[in-house]
mmCIF entry with sequence, helices, sheets and N, C-alpha, C, O atoms, coordinates in Angstrom:
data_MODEL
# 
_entry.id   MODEL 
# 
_entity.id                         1 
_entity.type                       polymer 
_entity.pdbx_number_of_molecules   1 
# 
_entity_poly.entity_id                      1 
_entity_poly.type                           'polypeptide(L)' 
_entity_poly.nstd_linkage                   no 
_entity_poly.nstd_monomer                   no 
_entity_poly.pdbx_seq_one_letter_code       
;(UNK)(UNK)(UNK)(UNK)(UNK)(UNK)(UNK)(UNK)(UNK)(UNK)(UNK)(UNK)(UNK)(UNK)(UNK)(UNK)
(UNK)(UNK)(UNK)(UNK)(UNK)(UNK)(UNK)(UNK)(UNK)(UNK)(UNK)(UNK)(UNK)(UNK)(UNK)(UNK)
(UNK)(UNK)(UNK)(UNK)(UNK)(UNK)(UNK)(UNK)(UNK)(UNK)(UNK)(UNK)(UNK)(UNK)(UNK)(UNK)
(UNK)(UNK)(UNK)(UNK)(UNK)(UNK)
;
_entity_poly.pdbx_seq_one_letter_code_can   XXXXXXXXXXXXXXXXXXXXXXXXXXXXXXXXXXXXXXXXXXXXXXXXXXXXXX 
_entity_poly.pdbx_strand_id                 A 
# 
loop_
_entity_poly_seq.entity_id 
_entity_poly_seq.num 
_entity_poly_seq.mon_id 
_entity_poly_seq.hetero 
1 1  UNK n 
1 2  UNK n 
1 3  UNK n 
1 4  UNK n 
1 5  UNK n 
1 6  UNK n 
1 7  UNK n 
1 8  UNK n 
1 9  UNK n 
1 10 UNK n 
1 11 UNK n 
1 12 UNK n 
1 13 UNK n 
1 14 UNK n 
1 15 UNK n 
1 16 UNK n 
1 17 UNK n 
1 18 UNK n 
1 19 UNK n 
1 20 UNK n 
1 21 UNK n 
1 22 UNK n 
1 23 UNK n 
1 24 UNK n 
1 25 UNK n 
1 26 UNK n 
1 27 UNK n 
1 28 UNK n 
1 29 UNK n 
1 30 UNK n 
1 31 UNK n 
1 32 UNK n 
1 33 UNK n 
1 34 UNK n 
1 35 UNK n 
1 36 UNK n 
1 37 UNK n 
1 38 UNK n 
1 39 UNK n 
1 40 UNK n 
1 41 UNK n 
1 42 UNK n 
1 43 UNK n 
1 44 UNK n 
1 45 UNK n 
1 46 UNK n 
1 47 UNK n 
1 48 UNK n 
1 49 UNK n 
1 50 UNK n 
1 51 UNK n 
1 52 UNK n 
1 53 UNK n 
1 54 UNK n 
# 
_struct_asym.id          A 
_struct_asym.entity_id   1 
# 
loop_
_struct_conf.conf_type_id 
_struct_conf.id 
_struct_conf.pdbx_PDB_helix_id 
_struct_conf.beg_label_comp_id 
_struct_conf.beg_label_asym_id 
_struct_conf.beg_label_seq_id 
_struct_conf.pdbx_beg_PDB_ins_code 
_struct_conf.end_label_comp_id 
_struct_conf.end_label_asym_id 
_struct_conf.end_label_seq_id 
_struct_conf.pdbx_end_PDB_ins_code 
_struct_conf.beg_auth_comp_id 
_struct_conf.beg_auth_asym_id 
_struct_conf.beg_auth_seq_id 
_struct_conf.end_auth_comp_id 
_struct_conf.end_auth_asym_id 
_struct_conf.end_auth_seq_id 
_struct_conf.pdbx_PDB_helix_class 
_struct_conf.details 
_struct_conf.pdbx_PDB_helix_length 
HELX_P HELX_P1 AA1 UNK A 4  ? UNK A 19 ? UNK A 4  UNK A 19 1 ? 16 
HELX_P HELX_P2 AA2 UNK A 24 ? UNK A 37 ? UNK A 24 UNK A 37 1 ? 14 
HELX_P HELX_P3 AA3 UNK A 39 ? UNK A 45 ? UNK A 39 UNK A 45 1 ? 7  
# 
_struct_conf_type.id          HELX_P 
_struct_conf_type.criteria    ? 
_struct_conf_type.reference   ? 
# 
loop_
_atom_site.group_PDB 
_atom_site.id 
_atom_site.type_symbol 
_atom_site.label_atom_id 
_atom_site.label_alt_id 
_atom_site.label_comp_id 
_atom_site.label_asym_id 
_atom_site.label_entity_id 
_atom_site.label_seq_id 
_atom_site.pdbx_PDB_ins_code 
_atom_site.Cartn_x 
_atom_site.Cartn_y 
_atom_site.Cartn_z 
_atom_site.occupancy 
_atom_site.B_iso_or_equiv 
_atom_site.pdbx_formal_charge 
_atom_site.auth_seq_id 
_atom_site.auth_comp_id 
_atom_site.auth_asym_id 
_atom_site.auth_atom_id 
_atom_site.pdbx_PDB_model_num 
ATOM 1   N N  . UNK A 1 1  ? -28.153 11.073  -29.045 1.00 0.00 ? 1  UNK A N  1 
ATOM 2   C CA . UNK A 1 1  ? -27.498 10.054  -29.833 1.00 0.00 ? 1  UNK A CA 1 
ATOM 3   C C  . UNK A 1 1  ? -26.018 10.017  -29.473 1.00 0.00 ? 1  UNK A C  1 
ATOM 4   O O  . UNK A 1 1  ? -25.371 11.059  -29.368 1.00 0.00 ? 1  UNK A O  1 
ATOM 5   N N  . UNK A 1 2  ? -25.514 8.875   -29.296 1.00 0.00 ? 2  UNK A N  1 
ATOM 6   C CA . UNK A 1 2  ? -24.225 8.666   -29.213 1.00 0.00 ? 2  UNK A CA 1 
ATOM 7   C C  . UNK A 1 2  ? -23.022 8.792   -29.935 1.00 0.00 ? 2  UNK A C  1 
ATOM 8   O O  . UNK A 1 2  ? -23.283 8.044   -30.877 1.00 0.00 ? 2  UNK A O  1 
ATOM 9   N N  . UNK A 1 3  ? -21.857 9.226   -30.158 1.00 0.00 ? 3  UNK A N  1 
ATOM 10  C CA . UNK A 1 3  ? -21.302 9.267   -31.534 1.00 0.00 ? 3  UNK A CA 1 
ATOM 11  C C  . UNK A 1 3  ? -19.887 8.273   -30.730 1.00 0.00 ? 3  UNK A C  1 
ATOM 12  O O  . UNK A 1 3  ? -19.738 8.194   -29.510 1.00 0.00 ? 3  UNK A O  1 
ATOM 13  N N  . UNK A 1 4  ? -19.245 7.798   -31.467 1.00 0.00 ? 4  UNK A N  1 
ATOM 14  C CA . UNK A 1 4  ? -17.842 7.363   -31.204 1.00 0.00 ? 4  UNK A CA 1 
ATOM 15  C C  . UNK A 1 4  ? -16.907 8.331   -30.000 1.00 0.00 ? 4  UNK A C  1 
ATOM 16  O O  . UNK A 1 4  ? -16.163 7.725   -29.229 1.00 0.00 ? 4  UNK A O  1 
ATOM 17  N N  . UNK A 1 5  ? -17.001 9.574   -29.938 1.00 0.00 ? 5  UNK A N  1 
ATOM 18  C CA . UNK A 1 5  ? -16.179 10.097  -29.327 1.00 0.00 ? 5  UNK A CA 1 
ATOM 19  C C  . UNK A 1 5  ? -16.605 9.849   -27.789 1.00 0.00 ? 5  UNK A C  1 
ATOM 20  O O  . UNK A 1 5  ? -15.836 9.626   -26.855 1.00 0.00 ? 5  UNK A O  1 
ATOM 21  N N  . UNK A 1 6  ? -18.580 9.975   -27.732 1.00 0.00 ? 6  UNK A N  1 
ATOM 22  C CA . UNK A 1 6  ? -18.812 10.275  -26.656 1.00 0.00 ? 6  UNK A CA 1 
ATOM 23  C C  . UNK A 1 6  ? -18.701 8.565   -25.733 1.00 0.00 ? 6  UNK A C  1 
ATOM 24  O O  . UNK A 1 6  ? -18.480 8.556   -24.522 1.00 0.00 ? 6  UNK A O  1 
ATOM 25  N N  . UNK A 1 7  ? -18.884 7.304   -26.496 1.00 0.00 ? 7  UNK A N  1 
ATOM 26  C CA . UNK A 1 7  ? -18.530 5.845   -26.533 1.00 0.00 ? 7  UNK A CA 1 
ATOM 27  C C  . UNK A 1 7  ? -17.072 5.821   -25.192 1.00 0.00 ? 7  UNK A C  1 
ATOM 28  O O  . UNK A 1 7  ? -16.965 5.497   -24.010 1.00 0.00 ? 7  UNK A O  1 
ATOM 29  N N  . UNK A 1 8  ? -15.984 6.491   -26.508 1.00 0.00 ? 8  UNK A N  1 
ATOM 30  C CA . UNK A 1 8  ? -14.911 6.447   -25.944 1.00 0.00 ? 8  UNK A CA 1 
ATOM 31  C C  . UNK A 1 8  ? -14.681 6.796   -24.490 1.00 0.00 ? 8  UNK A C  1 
ATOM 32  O O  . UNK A 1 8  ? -14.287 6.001   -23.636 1.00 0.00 ? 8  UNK A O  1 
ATOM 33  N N  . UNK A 1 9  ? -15.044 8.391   -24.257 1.00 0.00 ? 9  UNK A N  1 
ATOM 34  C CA . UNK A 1 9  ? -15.019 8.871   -23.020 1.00 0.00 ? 9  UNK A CA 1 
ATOM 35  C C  . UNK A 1 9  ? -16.029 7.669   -22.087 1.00 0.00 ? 9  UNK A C  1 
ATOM 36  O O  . UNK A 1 9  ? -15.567 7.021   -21.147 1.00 0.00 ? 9  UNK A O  1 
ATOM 37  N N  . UNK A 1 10 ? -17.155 7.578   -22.473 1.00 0.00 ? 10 UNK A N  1 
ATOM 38  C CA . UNK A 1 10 ? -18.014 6.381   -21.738 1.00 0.00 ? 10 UNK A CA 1 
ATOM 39  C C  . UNK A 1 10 ? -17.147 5.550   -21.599 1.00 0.00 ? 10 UNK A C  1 
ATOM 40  O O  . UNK A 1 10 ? -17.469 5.237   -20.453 1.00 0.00 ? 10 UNK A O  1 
ATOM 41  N N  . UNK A 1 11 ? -16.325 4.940   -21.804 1.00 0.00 ? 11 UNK A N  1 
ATOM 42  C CA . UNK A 1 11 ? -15.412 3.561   -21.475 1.00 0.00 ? 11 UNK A CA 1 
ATOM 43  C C  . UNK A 1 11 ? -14.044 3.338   -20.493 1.00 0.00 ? 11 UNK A C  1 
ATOM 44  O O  . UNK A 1 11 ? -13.554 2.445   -19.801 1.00 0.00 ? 11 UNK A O  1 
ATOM 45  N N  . UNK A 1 12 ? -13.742 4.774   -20.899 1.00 0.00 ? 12 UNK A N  1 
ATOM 46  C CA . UNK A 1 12 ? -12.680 5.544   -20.365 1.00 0.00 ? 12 UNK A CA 1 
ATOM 47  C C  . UNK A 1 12 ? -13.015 5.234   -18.797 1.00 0.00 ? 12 UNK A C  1 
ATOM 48  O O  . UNK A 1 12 ? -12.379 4.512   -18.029 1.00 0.00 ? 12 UNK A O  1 
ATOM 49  N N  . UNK A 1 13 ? -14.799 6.374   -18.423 1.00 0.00 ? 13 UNK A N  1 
ATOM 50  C CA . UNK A 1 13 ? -14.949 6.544   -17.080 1.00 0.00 ? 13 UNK A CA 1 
ATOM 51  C C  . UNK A 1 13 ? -15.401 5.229   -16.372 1.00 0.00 ? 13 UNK A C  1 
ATOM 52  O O  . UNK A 1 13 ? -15.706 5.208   -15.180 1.00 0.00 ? 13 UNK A O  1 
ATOM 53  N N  . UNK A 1 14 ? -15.427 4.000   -17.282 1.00 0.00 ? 14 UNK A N  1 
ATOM 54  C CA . UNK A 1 14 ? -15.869 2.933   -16.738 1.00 0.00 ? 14 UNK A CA 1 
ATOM 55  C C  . UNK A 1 14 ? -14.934 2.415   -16.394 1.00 0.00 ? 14 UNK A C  1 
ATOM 56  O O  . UNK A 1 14 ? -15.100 1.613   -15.475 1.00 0.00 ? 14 UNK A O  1 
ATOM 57  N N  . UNK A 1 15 ? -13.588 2.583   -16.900 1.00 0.00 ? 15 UNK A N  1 
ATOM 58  C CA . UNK A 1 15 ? -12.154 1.564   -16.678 1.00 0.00 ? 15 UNK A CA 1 
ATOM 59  C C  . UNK A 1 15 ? -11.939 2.766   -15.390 1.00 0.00 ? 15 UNK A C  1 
ATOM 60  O O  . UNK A 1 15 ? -12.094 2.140   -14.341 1.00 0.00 ? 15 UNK A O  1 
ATOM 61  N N  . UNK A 1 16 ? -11.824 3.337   -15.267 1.00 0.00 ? 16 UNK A N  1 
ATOM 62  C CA . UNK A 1 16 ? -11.528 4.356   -14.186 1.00 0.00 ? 16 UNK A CA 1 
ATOM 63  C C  . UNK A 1 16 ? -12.233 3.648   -13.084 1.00 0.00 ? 16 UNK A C  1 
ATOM 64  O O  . UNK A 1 16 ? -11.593 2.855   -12.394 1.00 0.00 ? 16 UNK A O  1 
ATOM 65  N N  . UNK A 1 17 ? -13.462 3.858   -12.863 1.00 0.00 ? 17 UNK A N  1 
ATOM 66  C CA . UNK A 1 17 ? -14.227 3.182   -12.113 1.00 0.00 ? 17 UNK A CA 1 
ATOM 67  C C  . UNK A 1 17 ? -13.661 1.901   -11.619 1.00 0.00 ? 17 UNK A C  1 
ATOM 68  O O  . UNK A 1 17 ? -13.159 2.168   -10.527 1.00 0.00 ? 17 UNK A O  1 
ATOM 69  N N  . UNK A 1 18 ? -13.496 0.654   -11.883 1.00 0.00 ? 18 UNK A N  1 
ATOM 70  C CA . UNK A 1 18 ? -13.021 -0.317  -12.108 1.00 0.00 ? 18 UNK A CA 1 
ATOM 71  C C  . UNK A 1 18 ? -11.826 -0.479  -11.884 1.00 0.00 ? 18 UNK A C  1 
ATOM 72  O O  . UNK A 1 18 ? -11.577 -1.613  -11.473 1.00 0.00 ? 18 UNK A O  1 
ATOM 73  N N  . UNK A 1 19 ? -10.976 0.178   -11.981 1.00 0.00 ? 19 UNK A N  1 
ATOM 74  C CA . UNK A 1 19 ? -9.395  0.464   -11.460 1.00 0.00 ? 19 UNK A CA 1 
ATOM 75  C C  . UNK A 1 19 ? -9.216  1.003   -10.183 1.00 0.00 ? 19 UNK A C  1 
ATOM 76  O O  . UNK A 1 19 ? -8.390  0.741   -9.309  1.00 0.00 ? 19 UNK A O  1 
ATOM 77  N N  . UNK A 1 20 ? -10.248 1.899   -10.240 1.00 0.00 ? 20 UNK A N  1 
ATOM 78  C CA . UNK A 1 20 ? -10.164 1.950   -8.683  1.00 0.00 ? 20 UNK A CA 1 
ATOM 79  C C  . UNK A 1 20 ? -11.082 1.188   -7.325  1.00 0.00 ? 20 UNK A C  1 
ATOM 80  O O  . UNK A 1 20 ? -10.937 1.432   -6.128  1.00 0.00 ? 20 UNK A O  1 
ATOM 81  N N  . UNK A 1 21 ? -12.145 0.108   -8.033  1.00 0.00 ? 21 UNK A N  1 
ATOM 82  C CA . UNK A 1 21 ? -12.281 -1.233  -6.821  1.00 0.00 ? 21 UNK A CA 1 
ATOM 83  C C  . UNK A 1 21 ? -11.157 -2.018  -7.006  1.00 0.00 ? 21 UNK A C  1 
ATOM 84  O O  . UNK A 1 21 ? -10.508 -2.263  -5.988  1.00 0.00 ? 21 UNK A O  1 
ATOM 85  N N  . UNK A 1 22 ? -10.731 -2.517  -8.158  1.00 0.00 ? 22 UNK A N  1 
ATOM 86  C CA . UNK A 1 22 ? -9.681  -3.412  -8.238  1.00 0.00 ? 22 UNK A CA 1 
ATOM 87  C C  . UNK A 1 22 ? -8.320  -3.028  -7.602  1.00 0.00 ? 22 UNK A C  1 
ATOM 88  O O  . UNK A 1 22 ? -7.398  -3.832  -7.740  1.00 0.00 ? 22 UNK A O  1 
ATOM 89  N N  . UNK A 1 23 ? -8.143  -2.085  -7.042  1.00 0.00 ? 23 UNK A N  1 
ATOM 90  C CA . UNK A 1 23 ? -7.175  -1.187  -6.553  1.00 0.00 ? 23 UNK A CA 1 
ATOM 91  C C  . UNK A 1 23 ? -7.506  -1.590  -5.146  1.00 0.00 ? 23 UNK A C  1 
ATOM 92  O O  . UNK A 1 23 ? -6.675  -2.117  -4.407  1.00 0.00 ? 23 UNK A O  1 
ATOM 93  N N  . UNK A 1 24 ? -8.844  -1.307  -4.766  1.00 0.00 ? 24 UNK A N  1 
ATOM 94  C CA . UNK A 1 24 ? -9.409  -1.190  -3.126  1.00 0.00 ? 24 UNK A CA 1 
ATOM 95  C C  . UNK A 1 24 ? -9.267  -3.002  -2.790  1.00 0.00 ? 24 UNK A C  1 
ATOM 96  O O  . UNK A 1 24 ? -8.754  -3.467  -1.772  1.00 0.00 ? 24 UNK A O  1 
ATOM 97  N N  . UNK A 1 25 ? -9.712  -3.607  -3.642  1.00 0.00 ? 25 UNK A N  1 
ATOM 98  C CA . UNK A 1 25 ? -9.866  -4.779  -3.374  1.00 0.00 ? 25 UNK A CA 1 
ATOM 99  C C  . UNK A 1 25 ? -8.076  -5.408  -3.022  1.00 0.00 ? 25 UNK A C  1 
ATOM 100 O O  . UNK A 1 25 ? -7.735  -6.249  -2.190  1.00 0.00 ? 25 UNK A O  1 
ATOM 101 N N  . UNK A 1 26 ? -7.475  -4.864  -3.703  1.00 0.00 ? 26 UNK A N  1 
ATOM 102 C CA . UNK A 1 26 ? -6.091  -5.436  -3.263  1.00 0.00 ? 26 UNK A CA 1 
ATOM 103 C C  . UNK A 1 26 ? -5.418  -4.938  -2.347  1.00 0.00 ? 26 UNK A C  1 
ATOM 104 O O  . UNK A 1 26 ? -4.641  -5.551  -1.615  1.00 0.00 ? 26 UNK A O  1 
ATOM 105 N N  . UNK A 1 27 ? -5.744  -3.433  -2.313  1.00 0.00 ? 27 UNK A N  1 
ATOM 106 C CA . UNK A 1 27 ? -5.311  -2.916  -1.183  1.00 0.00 ? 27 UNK A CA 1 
ATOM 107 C C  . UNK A 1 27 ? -5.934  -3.726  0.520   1.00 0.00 ? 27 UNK A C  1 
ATOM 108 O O  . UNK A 1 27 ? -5.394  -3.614  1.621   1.00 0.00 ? 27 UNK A O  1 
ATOM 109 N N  . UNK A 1 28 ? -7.110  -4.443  0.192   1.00 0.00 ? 28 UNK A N  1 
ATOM 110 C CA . UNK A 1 28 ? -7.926  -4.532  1.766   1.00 0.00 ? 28 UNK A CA 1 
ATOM 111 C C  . UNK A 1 28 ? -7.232  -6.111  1.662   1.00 0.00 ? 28 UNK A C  1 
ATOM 112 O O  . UNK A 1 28 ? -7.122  -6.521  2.818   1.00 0.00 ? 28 UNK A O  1 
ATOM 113 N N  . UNK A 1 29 ? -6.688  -7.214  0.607   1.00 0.00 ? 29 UNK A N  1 
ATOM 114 C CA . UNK A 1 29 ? -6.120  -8.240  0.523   1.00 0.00 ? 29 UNK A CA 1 
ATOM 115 C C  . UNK A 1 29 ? -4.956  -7.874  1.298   1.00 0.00 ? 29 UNK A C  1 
ATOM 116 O O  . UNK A 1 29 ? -4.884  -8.356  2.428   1.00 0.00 ? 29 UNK A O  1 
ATOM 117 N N  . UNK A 1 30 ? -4.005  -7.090  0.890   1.00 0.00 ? 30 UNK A N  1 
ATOM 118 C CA . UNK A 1 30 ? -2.798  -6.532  1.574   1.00 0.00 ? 30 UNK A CA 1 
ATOM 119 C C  . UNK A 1 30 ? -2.687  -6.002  3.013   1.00 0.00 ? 30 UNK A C  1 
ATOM 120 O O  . UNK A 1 30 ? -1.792  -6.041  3.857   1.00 0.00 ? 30 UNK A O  1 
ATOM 121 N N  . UNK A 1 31 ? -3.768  -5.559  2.983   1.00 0.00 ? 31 UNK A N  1 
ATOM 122 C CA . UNK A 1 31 ? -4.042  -5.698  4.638   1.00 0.00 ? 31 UNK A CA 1 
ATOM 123 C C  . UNK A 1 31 ? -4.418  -6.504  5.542   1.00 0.00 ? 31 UNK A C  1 
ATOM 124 O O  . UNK A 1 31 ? -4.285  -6.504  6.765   1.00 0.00 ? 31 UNK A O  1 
ATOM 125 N N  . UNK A 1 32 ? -5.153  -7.545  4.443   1.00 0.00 ? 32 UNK A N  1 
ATOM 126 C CA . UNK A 1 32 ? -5.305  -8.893  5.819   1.00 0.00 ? 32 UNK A CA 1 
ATOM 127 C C  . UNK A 1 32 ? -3.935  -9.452  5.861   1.00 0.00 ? 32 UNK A C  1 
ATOM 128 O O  . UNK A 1 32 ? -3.406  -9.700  6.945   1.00 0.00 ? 32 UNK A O  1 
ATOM 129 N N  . UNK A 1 33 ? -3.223  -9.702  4.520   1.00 0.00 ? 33 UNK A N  1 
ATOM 130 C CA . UNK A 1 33 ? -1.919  -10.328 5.207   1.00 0.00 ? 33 UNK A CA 1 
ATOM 131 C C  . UNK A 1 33 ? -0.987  -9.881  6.040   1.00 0.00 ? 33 UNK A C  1 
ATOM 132 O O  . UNK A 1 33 ? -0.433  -10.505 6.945   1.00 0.00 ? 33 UNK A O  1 
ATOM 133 N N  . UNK A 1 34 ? -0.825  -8.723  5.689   1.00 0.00 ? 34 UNK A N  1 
ATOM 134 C CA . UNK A 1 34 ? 0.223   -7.986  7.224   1.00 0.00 ? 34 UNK A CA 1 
ATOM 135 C C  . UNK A 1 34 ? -0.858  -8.191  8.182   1.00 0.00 ? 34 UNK A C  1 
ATOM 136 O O  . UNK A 1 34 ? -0.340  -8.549  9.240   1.00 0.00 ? 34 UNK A O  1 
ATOM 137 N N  . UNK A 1 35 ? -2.064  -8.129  8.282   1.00 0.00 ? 35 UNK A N  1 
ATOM 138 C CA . UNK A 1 35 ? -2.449  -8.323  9.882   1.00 0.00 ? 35 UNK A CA 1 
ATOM 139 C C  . UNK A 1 35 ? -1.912  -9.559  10.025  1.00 0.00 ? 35 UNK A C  1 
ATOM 140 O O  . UNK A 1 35 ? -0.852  -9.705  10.634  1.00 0.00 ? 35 UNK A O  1 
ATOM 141 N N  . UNK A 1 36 ? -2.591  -10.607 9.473   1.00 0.00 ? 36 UNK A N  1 
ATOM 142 C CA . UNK A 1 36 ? -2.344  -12.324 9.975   1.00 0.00 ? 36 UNK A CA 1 
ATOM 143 C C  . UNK A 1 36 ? -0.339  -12.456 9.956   1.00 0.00 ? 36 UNK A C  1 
ATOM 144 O O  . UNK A 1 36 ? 0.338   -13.281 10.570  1.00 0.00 ? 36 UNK A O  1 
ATOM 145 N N  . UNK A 1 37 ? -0.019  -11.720 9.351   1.00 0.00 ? 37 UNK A N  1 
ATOM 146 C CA . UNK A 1 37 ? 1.547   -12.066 9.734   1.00 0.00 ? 37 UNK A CA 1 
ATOM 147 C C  . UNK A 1 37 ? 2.182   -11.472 10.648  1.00 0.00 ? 37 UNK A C  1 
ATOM 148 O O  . UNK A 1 37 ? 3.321   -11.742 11.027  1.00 0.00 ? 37 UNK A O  1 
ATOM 149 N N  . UNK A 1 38 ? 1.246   -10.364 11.175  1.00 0.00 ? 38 UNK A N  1 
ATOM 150 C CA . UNK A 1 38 ? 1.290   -9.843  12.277  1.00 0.00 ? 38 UNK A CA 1 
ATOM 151 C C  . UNK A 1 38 ? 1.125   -10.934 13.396  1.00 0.00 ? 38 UNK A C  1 
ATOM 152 O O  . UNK A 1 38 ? 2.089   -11.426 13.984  1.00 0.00 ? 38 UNK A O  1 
ATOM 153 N N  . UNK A 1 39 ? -0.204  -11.272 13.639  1.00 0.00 ? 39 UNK A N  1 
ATOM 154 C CA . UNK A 1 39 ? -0.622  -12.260 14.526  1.00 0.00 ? 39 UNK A CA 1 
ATOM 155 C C  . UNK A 1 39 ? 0.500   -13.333 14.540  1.00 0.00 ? 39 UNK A C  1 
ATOM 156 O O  . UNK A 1 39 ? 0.882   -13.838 15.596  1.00 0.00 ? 39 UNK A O  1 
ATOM 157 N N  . UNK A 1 40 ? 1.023   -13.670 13.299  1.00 0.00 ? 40 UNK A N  1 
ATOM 158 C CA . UNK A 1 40 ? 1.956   -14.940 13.297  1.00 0.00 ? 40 UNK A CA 1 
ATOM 159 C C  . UNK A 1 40 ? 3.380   -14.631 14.002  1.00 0.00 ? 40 UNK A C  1 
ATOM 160 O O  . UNK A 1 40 ? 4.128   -15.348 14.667  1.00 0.00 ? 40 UNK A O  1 
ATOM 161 N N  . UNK A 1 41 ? 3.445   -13.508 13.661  1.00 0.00 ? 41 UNK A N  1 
ATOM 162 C CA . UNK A 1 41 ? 4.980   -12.865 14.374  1.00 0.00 ? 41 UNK A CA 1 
ATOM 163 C C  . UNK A 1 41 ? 4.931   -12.729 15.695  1.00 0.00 ? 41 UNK A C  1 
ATOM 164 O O  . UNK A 1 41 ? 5.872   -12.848 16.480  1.00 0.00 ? 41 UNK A O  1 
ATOM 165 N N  . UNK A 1 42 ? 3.495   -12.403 16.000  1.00 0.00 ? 42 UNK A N  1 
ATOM 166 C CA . UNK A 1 42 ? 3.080   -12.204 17.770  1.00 0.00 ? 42 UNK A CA 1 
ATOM 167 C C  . UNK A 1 42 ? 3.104   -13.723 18.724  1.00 0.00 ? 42 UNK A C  1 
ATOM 168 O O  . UNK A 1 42 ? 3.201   -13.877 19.942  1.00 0.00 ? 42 UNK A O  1 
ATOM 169 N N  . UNK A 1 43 ? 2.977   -14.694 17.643  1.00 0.00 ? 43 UNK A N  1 
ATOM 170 C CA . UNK A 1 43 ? 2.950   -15.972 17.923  1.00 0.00 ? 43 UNK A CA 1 
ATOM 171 C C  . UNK A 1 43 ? 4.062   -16.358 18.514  1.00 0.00 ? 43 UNK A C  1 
ATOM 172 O O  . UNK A 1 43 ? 4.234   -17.009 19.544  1.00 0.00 ? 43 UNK A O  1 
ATOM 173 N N  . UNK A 1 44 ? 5.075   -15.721 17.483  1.00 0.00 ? 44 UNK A N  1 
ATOM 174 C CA . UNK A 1 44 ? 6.486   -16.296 17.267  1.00 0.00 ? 44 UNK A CA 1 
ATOM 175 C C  . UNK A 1 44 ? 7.571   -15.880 18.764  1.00 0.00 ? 44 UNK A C  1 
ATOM 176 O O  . UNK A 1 44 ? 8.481   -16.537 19.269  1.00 0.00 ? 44 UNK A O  1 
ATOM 177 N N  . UNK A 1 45 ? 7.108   -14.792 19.069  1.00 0.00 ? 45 UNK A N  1 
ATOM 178 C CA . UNK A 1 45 ? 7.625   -14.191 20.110  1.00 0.00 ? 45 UNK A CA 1 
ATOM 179 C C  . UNK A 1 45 ? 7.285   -14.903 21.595  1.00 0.00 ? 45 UNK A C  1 
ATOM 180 O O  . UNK A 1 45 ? 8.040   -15.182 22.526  1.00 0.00 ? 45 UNK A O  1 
ATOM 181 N N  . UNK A 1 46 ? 5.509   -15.118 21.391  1.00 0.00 ? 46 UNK A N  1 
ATOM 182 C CA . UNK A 1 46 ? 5.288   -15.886 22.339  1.00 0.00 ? 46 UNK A CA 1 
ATOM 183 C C  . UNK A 1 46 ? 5.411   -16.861 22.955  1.00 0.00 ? 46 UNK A C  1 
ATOM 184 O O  . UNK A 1 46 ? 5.063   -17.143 24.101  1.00 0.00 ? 46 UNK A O  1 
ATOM 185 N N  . UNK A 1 47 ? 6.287   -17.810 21.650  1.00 0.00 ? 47 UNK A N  1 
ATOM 186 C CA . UNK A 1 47 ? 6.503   -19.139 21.807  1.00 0.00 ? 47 UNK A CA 1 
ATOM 187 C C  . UNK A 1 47 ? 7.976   -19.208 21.410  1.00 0.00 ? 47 UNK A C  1 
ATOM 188 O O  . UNK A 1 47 ? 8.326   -19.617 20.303  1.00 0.00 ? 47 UNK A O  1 
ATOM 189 N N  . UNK A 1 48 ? 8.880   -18.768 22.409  1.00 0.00 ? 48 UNK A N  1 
ATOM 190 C CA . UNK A 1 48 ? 10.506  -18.569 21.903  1.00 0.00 ? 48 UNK A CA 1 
ATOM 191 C C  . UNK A 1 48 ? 11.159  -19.994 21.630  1.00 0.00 ? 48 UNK A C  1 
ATOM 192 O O  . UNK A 1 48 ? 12.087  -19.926 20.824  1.00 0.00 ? 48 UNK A O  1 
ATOM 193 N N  . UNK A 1 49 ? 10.891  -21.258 22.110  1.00 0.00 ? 49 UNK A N  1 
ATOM 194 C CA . UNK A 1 49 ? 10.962  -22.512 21.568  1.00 0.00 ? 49 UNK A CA 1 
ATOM 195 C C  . UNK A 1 49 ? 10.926  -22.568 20.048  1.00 0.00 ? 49 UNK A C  1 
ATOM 196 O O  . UNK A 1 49 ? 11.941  -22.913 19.442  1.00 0.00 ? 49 UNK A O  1 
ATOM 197 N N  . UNK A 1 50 ? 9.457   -22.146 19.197  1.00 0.00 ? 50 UNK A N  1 
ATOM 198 C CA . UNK A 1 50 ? 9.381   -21.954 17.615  1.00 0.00 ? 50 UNK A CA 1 
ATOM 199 C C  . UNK A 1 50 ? 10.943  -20.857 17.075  1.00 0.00 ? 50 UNK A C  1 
ATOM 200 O O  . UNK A 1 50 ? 11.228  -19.686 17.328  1.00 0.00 ? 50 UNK A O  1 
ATOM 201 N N  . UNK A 1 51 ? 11.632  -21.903 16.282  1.00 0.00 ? 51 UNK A N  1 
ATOM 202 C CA . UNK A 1 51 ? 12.957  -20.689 15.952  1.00 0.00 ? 51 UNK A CA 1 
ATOM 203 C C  . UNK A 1 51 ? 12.685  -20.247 14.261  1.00 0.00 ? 51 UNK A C  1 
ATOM 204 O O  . UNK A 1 51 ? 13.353  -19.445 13.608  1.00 0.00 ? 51 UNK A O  1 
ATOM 205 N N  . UNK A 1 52 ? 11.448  -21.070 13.790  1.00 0.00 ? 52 UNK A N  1 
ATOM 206 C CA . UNK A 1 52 ? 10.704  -20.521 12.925  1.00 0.00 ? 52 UNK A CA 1 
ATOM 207 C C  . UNK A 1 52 ? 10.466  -18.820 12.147  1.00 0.00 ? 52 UNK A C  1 
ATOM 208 O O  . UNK A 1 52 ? 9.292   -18.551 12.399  1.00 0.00 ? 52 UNK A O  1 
ATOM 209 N N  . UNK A 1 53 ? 11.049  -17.704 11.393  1.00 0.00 ? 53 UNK A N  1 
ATOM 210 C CA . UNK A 1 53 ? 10.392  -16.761 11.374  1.00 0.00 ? 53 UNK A CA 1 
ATOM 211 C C  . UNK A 1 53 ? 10.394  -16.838 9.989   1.00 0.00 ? 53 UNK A C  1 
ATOM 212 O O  . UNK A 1 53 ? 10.986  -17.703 9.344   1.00 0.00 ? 53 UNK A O  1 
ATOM 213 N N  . UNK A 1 54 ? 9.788   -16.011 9.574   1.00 0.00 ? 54 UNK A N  1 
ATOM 214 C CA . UNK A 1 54 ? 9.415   -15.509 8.272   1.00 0.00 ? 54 UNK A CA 1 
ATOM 215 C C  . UNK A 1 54 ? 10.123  -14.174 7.832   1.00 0.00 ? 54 UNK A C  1 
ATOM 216 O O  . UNK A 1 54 ? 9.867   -13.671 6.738   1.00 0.00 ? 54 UNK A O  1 
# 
């Protein structure tokens, strides 16, 4: 049987859980954009005409 305390801890390890995809998920967002602004900067170099940077 469940009581309130054991609820709590149950909720606890679920936000835990959950904090850490929501964590992964932004972390792997943050990595596509430095790649692609990578690529864009590689662009930028390539094409010294563009006086464009970011």
């Amino acid at each position: 049987m469940f009581n309130e305390r054991e609820s709590l801890r149950l909720r606890l390890e679920q936000l835990n859980d959950k904090e850490i995809t929501v964590m992964q998920e932004i972390q792997k967002e943050r990595d596509n954009i430095y790649s692609k602004l990578r690529e864009l900067d590689g662009k930028d170099v390539e094409c010294p005409t563009n006086n464009k940077k970011l």
